[in-house]
C-alpha positions in Angstrom: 9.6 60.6 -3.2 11.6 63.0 -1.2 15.1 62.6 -0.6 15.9 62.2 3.1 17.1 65.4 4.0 14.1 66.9 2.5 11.6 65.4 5.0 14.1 66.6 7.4 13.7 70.0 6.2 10.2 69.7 5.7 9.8 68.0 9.7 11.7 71.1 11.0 9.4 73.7 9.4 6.5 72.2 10.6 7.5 72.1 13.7 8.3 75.5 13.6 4.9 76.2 12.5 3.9 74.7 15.4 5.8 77.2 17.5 4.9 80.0 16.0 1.7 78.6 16.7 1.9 77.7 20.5 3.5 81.7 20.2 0.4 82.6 18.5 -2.1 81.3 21.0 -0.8 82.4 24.4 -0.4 85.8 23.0 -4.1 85.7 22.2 -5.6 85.3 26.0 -2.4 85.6 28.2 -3.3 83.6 31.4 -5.5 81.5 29.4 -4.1 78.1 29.5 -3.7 76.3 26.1 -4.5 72.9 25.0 -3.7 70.5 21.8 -7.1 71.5 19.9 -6.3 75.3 20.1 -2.2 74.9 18.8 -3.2 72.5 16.1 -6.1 74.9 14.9 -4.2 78.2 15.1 -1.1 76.2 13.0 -3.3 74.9 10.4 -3.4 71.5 11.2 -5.5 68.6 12.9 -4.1 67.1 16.7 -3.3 63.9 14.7 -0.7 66.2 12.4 0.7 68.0 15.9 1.4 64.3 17.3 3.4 63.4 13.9 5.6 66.1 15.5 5.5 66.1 19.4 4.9 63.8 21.6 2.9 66.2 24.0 1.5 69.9 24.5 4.7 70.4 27.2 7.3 69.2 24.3 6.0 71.8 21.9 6.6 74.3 24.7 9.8 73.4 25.4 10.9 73.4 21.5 9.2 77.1 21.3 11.0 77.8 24.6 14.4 76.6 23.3 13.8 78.6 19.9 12.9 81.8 21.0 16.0 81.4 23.6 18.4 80.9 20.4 17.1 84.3 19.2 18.4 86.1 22.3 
């Protein structure tokens, strides 16, 4: 078993896979709105994984949004 701060760790990186993969799929058709299927497929993952993570499409936005921000 992981320790606690270990599935921490391991919650945060995937949902920064998940960024990089809402990131990933607007970049590909820009003006092409994106759905669930296409961010869980790009990261790797099945919808059911992406929900573990976010509650909704617009929440995964909003954590990509607020990550790229903290880069500026």
């Amino acid at each position: 078993m992981r320790p606690e701060g270990q599935w921490d760790e391991f919650r945060q990186s995937q949902r920064e896979l998940i960024a990089d993969a809402v990131i990933r799929a607007a970049s590909q058709a820009p003006g092409v709105p994106i759905d669930v299927t296409l961010v869980a497929s790009t990261a790797g993952m099945s919808r059911k994984t992406f929900y573990k993570y976010f509650d909704s499409l617009g929440d995964a936005v909003l954590f990509t949004q607020t990550a790229v921000l903290r880069l500026l």
